[in-house]
C-alpha positions in Angstrom: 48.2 -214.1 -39.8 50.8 -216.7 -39.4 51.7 -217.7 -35.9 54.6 -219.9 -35.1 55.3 -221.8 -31.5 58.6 -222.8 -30.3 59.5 -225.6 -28.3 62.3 -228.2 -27.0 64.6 -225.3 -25.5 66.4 -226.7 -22.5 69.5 -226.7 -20.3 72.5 -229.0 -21.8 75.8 -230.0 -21.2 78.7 -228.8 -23.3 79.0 -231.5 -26.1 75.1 -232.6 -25.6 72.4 -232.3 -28.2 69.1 -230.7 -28.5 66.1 -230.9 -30.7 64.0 -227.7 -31.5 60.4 -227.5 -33.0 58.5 -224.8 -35.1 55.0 -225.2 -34.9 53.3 -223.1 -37.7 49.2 -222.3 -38.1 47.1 -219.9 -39.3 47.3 -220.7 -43.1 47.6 -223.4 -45.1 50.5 -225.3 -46.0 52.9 -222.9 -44.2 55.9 -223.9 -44.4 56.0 -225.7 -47.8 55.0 -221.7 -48.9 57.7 -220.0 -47.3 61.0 -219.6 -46.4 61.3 -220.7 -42.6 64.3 -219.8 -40.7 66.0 -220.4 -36.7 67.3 -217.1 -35.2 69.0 -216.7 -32.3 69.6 -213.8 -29.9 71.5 -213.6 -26.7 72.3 -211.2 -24.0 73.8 -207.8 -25.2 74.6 -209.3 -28.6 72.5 -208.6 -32.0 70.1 -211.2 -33.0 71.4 -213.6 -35.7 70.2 -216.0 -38.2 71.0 -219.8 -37.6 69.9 -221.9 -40.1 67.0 -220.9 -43.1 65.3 -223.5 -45.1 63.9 -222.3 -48.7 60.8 -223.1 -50.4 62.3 -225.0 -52.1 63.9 -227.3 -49.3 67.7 -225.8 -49.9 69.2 -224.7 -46.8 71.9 -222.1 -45.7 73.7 -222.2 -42.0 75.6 -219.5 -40.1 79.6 -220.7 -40.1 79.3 -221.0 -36.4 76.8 -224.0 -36.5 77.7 -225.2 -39.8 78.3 -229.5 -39.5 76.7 -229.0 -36.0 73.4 -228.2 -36.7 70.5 -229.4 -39.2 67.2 -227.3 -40.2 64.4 -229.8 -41.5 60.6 -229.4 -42.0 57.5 -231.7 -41.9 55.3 -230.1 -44.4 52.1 -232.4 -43.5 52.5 -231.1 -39.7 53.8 -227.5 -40.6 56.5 -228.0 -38.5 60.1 -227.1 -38.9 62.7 -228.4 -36.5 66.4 -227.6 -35.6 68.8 -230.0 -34.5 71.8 -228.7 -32.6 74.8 -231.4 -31.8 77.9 -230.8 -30.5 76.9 -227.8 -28.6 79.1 -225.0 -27.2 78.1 -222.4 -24.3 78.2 -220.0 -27.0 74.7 -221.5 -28.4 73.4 -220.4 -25.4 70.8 -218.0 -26.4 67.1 -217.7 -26.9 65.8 -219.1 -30.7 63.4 -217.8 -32.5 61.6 -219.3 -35.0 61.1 -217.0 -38.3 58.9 -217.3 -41.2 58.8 -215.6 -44.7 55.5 -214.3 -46.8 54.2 -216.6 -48.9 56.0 -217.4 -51.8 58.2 -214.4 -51.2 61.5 -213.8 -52.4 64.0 -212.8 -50.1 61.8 -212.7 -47.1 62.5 -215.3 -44.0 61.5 -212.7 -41.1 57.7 -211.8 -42.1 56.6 -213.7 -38.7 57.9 -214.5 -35.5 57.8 -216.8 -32.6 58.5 -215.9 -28.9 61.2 -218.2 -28.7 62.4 -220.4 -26.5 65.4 -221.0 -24.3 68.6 -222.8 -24.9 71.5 -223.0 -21.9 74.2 -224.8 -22.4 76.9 -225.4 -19.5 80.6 -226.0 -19.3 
């Protein structure tokens, strides 16, 4: 069973940045196995994918973060990270950190993370 950790949510300004980490155990070499992906989910609204990172190392980003926010991993500390610039109060939701089954095609939501908070005030 994979279990993933979220951390680095906080309270920012409009226009501040913010640094998420994924902290991944329970197998080995997680996330150079997997697809590994940032959700996010606020209030009333659906939950929605951010920013996914393939096995391969490609990655994909919602249009609303696109040029604002990078998805990278460190493979040698399983951990996958999201930096968010440039942020709007509409980023203000909780993020969830996904991963896929190993080696899996077309799977980024196998396992979750609780999440953690991100505020961000005008």
């Amino acid at each position: 069973q994979v279990q993933l950790v979220e951390s680095g949510g906080d309270s920012v300004q409009v226009g501040g940045s913010l640094g998420l980490s994924c902290v991944a155990s329970g197998a080995i070499y997680v996330t150079s196995s997997r697809c590994m992906g940032w959700f996010r989910q606020a209030p009333g609204r659906e939950r929605e994918k951010v920013a996914i990172i393939e096995r391969n190392g490609s990655t994909v980003y919602a249009d609303s973060v696109n040029g604002r926010f990078t998805i990278s991993r460190d493979n040698a500390k399983n951990t996958v990270y999201l930096q968010m610039n440039s942020l709007k109060p509409e980023d203000t939701a909780m993020y969830y950190c996904a991963a896929g089954r190993a080696y899996a095609r077309g799977d980024c939501s196998a396992y979750w993370g609780q999440g953690t908070q991100v505020t961000v005030s005008s």
